[in-house]
Structure formats: structure tokens, C-alpha cells
C-alpha positions as CSV (number, residue, x, y, z in Angstrom):
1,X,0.0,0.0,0.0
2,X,1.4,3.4,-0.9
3,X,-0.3,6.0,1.1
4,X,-0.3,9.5,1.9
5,X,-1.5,11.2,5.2
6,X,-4.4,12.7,4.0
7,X,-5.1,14.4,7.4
8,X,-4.6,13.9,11.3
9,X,-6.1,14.6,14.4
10,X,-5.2,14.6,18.0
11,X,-6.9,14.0,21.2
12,X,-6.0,15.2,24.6
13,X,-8.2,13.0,26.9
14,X,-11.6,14.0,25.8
15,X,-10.0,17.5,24.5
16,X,-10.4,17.8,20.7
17,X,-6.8,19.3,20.0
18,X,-8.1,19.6,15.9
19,X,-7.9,23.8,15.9
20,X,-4.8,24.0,17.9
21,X,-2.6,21.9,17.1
22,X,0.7,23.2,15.2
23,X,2.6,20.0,15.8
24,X,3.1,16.3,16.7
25,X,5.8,13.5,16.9
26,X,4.3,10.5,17.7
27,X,7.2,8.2,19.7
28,X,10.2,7.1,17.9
29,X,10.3,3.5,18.5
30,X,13.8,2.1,19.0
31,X,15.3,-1.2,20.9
32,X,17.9,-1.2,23.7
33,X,21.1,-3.2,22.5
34,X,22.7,-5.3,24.2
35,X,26.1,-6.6,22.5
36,X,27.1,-10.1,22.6
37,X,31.0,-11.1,22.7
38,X,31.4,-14.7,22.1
39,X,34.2,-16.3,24.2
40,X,37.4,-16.7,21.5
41,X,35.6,-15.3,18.4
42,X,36.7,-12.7,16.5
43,X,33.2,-10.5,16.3
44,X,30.6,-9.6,18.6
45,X,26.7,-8.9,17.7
46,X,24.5,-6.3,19.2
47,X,21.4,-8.2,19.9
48,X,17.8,-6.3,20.5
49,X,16.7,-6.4,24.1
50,X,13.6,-4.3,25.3
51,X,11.7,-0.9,23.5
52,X,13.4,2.0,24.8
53,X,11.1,4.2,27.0
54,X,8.7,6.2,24.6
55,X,7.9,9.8,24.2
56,X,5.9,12.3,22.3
57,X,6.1,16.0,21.4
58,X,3.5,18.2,20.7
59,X,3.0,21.9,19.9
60,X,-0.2,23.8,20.3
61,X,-0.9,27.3,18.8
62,X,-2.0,29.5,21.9
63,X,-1.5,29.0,25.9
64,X,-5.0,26.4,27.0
65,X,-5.1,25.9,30.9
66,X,-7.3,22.6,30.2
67,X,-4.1,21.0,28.4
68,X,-1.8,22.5,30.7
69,X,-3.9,21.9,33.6
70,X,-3.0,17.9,33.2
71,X,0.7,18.3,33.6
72,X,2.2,17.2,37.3
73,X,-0.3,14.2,37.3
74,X,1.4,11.2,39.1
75,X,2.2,7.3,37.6
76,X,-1.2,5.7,38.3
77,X,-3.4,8.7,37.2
78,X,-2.8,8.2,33.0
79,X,-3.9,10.2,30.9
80,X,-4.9,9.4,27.2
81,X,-3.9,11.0,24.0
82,X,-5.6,9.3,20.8
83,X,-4.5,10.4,17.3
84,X,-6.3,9.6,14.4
85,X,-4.9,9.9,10.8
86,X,-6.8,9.5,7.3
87,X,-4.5,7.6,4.6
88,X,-5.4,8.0,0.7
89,X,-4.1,4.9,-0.6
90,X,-3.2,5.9,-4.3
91,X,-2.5,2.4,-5.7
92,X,-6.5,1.0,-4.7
93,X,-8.0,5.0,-4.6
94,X,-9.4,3.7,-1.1
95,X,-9.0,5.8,2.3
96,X,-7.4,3.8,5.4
97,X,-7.6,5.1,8.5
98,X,-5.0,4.6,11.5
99,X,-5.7,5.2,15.3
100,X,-2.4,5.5,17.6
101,X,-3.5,5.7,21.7
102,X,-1.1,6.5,24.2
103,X,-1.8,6.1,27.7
104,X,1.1,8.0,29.7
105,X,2.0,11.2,31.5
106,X,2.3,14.8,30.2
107,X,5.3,15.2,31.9
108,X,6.2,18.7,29.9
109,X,5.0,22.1,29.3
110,X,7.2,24.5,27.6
111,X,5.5,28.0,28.1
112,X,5.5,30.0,25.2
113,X,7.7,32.8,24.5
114,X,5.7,35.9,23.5
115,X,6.9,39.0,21.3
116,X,4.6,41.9,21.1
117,X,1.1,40.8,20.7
118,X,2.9,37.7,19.2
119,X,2.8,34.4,21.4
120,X,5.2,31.1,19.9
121,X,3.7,27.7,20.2
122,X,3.4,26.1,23.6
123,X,4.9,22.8,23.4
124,X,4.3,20.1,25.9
125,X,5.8,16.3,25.9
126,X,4.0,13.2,26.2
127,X,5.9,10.5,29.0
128,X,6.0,7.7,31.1
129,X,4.2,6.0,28.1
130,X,2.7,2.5,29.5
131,X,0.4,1.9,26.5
132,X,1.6,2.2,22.6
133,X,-1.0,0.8,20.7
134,X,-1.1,1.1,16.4
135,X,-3.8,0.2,14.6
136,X,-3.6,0.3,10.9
137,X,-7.4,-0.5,9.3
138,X,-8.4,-2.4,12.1
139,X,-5.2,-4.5,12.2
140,X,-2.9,-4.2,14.9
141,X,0.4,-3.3,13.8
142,X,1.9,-2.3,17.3
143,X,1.1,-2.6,21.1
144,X,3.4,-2.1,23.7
145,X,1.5,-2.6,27.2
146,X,4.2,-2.5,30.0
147,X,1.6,-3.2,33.0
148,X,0.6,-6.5,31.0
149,X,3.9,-7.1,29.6
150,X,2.5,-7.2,26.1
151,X,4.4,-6.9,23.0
152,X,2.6,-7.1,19.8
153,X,4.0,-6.8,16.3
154,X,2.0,-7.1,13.2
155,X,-1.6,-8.9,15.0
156,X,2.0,-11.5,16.5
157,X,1.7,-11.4,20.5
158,X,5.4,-12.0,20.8
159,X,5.2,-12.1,24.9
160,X,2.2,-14.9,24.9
161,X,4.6,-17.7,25.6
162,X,7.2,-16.0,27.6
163,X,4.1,-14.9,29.9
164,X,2.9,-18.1,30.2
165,X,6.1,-19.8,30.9
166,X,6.4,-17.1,33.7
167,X,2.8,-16.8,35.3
168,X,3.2,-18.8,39.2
């Protein structure tokens, strides 16, 4: 499928972010390595371990007290950011659509700096993500779920066994 983002939109909790936002990076997703030296070889490997902790910037146009209002929240009282996206798939002509939730912390506000009547954007980050979860026209390409130690790549539950092997 060769799509284009066709449009986006992003959700703060219940707070419809649609004529404010400027900006948004969803998380970067990237593996801890861990490098493996093999007694009396002549390489070594770096190896994959677990998904580095996840984060996500986002800019608003104006100064909103409800946004800012959720930062200094503690671990255990998440909040939710939802963005939603609208593909154009230009081999089929069909639209796809693609939800990405977050369940984490807004663990930044950058005020803006203002100039004359003339206010920057206000950007805030998104942390102590413990819910990634992609999902690509109903299909599952991504969930990340620390609290259930859930890993799931392409509809794959890669932790299934491992948490079964585990569970006392």
C-alpha cells in the first residue's frame, strides 16, 4: 500500500486538539542493544533487548489551561492521547484510516515565548508511556502494554509464551 497522510487529528483525553494543534511527533520507536562477545571469536553482535522508554512532542498554537492543567499528574493517574490519521491509498483510490493511543503522563510544558502581541507555540511532551498501541485499518500493527507485559507486532503477540512460561 502506498499511502499519503491525507489528514490527522489529535486528542488530549476528551479535549479535541483539531484547531490547535501546530505539531506532533508521535514516539520514535527504537530497541535497547545489548552486544554479545562470544568467548574466543573474532566479532561480537549487538542483539535487541527491550523498546526503549517512549515519548511524544506536541506543539499547540495558543496558551490552553485545560491542556496544561494535566501536567504534574502522578504514575497511576494516566492520561490518554488518541491520534487519528486519514490515509489515501493511491494504488487502490481507497482511504485507510489509523488510530495510535497513548496512555502516559504529560510530563512537559514549555511556556511560550511571546513577542509583542505575538505568542510562539506552547509545546508540551507526552511521557511515562505504558500503552503504545497502532492500529492500521483495524489490524494491529503495534502494542506495547508494560503493565501486562505485552508486545505485539503485526496482530504477533510476541510475549504470549514468555508470559505463560512465567505466570506462578
Amino acid at each position: 500500500m502506498d499511502s499519503l497522510i491525507q489528514g490527522a487529528n489529535w486528542f488530549v483525553d476528551t479535549l479535541n486538539q483539531r484547531l490547535r494543534i501546530a505539531k506532533l511527533q508521535l514516539p520514535t520507536l527504537s530497541k535497547e542493544m545489548t552486544t554479545l562477545k562470544p568467548g574466543g571469536g573474532f566479532y561480537q553482535l549487538d542483539v535487541p533487548d527491550e523498546v526503549k522508554a517512549l515519548e511524544s512532542p506536541f506543539s499547540l498554537n495558543g496558551s490552553h489551561g485545560d491542556v496544561r492543567s494535566l501536567f504534574g499528574r502522578e504514575a497511576g493517574d494516566w492520561t490518554n492521547f488518541f491520534y487519528y490519521e486519514r490515509l489515501r491509498d493511491i494504488q487502490a483510490g481507497s482511504n485507510v484510516g489509523r488510530v495510535v493511543r497513548l496512555k502516559g503522563l504529560l510530563t512537559e510544558v514549555e511556556q511560550a515565548e511571546v513577542a509583542g502581541k505575538k505568542a510562539e507555540e506552547t509545546n508540551y511532551k507526552v511521557g511515562t508511556i505504558v500503552l503504545y498501541h497502532d492500529i492500521v485499518d483495524g489490524q494491529t500493527i503495534h502494542k506495547f502494554d508494560f503493565f501486562n507485559n505485552q508486545l505485539v507486532i503485526n496482530g504477533v503477540d510476541y510475549t504470549a509464551e514468555h508470559n505463560r512460561l512465567i505466570a506462578a
